[in-house]
C-alpha positions as CSV (number, residue, x, y, z in Angstrom):
1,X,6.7,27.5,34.8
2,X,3.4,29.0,36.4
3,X,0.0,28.6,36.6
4,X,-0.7,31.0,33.2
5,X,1.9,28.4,31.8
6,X,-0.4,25.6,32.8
7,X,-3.2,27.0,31.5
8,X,-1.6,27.8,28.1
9,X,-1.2,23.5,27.7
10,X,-4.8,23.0,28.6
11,X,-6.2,25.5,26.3
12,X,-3.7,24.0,23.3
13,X,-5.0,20.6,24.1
14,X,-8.8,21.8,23.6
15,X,-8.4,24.2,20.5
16,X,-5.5,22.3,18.9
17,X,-4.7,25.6,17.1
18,X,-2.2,28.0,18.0
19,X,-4.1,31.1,16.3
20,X,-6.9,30.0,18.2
21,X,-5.2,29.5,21.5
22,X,-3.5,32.8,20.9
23,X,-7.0,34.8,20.2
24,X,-8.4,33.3,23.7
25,X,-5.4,34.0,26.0
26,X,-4.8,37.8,23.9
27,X,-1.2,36.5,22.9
28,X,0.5,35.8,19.3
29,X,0.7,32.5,18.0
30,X,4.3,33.0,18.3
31,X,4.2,33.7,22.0
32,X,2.1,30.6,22.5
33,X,4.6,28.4,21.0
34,X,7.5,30.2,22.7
35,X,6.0,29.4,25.5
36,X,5.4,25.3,24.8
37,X,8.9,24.9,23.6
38,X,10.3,26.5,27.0
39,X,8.1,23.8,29.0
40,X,8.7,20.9,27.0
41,X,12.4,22.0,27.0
42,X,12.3,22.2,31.0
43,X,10.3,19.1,30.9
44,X,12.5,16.8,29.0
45,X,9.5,15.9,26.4
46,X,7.5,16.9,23.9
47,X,3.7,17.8,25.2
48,X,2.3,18.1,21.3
49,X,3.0,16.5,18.2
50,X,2.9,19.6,15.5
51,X,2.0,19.4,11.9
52,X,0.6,22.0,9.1
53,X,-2.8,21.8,10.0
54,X,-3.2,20.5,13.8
55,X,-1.6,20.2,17.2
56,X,-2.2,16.9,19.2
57,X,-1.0,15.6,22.4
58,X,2.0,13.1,23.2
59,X,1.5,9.9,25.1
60,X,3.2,12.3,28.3
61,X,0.9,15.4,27.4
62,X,-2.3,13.5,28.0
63,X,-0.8,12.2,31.3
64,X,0.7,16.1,31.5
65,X,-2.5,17.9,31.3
66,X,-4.4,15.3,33.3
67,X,-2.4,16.6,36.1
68,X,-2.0,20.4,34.9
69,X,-6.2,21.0,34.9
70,X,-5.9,19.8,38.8
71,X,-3.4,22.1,39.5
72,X,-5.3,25.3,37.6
73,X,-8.6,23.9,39.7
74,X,-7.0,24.1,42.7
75,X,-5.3,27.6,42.6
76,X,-8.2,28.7,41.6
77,X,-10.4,27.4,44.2
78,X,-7.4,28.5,46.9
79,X,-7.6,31.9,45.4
80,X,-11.6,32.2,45.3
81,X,-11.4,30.9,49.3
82,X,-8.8,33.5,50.0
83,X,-9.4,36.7,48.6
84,X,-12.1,39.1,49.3
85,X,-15.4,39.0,46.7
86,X,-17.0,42.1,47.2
87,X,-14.8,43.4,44.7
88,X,-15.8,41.3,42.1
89,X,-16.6,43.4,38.3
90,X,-16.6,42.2,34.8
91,X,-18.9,41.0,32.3
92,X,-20.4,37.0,32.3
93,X,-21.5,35.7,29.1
94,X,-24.4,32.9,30.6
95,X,-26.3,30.5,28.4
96,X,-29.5,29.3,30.0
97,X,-32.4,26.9,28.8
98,X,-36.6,28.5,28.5
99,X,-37.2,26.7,31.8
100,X,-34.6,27.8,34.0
101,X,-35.1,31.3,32.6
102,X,-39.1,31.5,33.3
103,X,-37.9,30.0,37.0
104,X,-34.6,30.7,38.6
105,X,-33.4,33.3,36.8
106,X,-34.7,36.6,38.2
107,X,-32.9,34.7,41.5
108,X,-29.7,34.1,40.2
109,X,-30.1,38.5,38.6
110,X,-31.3,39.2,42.4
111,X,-28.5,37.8,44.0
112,X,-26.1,39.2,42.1
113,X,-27.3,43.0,41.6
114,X,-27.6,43.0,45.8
115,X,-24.4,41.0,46.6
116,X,-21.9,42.0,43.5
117,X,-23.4,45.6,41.6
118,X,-20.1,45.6,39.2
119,X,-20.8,41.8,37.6
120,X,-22.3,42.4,34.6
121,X,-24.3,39.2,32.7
122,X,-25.2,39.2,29.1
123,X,-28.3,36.5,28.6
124,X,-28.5,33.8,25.9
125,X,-31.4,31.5,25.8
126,X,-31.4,28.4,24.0
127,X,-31.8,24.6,24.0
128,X,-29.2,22.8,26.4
129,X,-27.8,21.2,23.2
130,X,-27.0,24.9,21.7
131,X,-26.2,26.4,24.7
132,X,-23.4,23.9,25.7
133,X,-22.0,23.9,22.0
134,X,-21.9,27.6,22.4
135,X,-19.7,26.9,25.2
136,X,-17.4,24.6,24.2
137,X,-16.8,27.0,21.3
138,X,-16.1,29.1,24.0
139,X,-18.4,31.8,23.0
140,X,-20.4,31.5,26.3
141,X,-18.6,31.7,30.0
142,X,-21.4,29.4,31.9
143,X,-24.6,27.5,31.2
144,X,-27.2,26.8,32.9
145,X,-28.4,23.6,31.2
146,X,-30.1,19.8,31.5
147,X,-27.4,18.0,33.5
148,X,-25.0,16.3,30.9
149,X,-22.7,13.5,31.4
150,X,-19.6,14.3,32.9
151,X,-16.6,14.8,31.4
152,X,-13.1,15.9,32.2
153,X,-13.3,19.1,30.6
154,X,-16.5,20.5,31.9
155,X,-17.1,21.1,35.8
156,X,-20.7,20.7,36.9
157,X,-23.0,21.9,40.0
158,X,-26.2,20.8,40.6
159,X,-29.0,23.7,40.6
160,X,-32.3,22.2,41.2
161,X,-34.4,19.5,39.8
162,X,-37.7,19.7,37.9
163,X,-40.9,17.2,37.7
164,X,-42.2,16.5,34.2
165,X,-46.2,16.1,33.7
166,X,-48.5,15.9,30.9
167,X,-50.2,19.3,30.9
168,X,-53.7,19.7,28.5
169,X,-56.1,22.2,28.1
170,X,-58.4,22.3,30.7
171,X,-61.3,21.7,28.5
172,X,-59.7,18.8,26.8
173,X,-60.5,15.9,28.8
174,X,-64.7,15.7,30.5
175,X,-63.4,14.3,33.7
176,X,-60.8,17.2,33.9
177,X,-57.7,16.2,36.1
178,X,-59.3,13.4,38.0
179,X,-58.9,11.2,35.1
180,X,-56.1,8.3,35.5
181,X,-54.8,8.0,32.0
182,X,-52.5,5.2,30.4
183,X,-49.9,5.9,27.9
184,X,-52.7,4.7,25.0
185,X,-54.8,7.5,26.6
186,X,-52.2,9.7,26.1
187,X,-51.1,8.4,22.5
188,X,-54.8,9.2,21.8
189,X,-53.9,13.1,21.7
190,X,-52.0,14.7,19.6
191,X,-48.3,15.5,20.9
192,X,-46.0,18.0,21.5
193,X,-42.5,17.1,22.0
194,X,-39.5,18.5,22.3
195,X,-37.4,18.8,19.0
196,X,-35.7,16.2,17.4
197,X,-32.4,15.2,19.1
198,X,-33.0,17.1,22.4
199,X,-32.7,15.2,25.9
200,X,-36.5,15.5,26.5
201,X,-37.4,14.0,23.3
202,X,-35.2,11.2,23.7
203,X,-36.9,10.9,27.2
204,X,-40.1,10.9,25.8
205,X,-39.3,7.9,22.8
206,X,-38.5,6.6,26.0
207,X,-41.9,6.6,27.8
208,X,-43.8,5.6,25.0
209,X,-41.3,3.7,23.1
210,X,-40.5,4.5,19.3
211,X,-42.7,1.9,17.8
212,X,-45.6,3.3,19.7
213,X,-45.0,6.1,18.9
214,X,-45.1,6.1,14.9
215,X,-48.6,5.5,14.7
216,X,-49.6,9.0,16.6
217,X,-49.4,12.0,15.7
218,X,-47.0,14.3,17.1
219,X,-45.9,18.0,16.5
220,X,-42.4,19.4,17.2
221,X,-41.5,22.4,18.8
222,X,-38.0,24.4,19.8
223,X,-39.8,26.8,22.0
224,X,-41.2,26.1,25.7
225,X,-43.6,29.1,25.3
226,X,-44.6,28.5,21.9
227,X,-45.2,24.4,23.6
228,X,-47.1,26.8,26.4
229,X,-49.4,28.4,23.4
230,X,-49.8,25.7,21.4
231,X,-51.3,23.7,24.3
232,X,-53.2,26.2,25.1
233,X,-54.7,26.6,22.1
234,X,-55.4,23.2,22.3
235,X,-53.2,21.8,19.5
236,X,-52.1,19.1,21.6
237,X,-50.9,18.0,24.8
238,X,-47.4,18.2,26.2
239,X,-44.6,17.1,29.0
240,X,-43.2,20.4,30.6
241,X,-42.7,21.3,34.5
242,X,-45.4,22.7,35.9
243,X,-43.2,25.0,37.9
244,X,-42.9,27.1,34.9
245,X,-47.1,27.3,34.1
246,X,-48.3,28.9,37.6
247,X,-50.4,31.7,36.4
248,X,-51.9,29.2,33.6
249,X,-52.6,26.3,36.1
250,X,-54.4,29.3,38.8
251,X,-56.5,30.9,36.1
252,X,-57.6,27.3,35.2
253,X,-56.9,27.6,31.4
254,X,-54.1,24.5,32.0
255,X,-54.5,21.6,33.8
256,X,-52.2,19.2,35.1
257,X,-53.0,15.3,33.9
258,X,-53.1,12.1,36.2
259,X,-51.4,9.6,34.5
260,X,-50.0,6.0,35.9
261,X,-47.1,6.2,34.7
262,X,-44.6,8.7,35.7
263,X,-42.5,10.9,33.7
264,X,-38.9,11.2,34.6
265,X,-37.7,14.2,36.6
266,X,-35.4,16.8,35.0
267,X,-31.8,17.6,36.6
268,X,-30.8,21.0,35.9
269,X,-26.8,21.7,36.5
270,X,-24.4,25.1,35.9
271,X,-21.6,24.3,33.3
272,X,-18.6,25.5,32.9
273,X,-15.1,24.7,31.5
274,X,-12.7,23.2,33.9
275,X,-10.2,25.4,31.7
276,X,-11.8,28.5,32.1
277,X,-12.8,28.5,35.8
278,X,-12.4,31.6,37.3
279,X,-13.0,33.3,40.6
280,X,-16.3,34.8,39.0
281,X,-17.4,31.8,37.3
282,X,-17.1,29.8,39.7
283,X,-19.2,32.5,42.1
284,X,-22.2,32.6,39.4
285,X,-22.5,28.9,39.3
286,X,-22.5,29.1,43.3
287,X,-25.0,31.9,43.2
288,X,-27.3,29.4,40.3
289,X,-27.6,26.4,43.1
290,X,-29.0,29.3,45.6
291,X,-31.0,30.7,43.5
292,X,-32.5,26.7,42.9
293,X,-32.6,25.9,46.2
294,X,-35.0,29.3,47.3
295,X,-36.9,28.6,44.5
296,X,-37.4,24.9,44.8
297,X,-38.1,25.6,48.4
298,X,-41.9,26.8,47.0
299,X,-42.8,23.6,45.7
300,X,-43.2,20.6,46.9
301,X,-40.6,17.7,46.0
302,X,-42.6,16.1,43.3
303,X,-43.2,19.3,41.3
304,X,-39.0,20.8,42.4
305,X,-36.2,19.8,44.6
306,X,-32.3,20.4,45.1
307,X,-30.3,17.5,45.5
């Protein structure tokens, strides 16, 4: 038994399909269930229960891969501590939400080109929600996403975090920014939120409450710089960091709102599958909470900050 044997059990437990676990590791479905019967049959029990259409774990494989994904972690992080990274090459598939990539991202590409010239990264921008389905289909290696709720299977590091105001037209309000509005001033406009589902328009049901909010009228969008437009056209007013509107707020065409009552902050993190940790995903998500820290160091706390 090694550590690719390990890592064979935890990727069975995920996919619960041996073609499936066979297409990810570049093996047969045969191999991969060679290779479980040899374990179970040096373990002295079964790790899966197998039938036509699925493959779940036994009572012992829960407890089994429990310990197995702290083993693979801690080779891993043994063998990333140990060996030298200016070798590093190969090709990272990153999914990344609108606000990281207006902010952090030309760090995080920086850092990389100087440090390690053979990584290649292929982008994806998306909503955290699609992003981190993408991964857990494992179609994407990373994400850089709205921190989620941890889980087992996913390994987390915090990037940077990001304040939420109300942002209007500049035009929109006569006493411009100096204004202190209340949530019925705000109600008063017409909304943008996030779209439906999404952990910003959850957080804003939140502020204004659900009831409150039926009675006003609110548009929906998927895109922070169609949000961006839109406000600047003056179709409504919307929650978004103002980290990501500097040229607009210096120009004067957005303005920032006073309001009394604050809008939660927004936790950014790097995601990855505890699974599929390697020595250069693990590197990249390194090279992410850099990148926030030198870019929240720009700002002052209330706008960005790193934990």
């Amino acid at each position: 038994m090694n550590i690719r044997f390990l890592e064979t059990v935890i990727w069975l437990s995920e996919l619960r399909n041996f073609r499936a676990t066979a297409a990810r590791l570049n093996m047969t479905p045969a191999a991969i269930s060679n290779r479980i019967g040899a374990m179970e049959q040096e373990l002295g029990f079964r790790l899966f229960d197998r039938d036509a259409r699925d493959v779940n774990l036994t009572a012992e494989g829960e407890a089994f891969v429990e310990g197995a994904r702290d083993v693979v972690r801690r080779y891993h992080d043994l063998v990333e501590g140990l060996s030298p990274q200016n070798g590093l090459e190969g090709t990272l598939k990153i999914g990344i939400v609108p606000s990281l990539a207006m902010t952090i991202l030309p760090g995080i590409l920086d850092i990389v080109r100087q440090r390690y010239p053979q990584i290649r990264i292929s982008i994806t921008t998306s909503s955290s929600k699609g992003i981190v389905q993408k991964l857990e289909q494992r179609e994407l290696d990373i994400v850089f996403a709205i921190k989620p709720e941890p889980t087992p299977n996913l390994r987390i590091v915090d990037i940077c975090t990001f304040g939420m105001f109300w942002i209007s037209r500049s035009n929109q309000f006569p006493g411009g920014a100096e204004d202190m509005l209340s949530r019925d001033d705000l109600l008063g406009c017409n909304l943008i939120s996030y779209e439906s589902g999404s952990y910003n328009y959850q957080q804003i049901i939140n502020y204004f409450t659900e009831e409150r909010l039926k009675d006003a009228t609110v548009h929906y969008s998927n895109s922070l710089t169609t949000t961006i437009n839109m406000i600047s056209a003056g179709v409504g007013i919307s929650v978004i960091p103002p980290v990501v509107i500097q040229k607009e707020l210096r120009t004067g065409e957005l303005q920032v709102l006073n309001t009394n009552a604050v809008f939660p902050a927004t936790s950014y993190s790097a995601i990855y599958l505890e699974s599929a940790a390697t020595r250069l995903i693990t590197l990249v998500a390194n090279i992410a909470r850099e990148a926030g820290r030198n870019f929240s160091g720009n700002f002052s706390d209330s706008l960005a900050y790193q934990d």
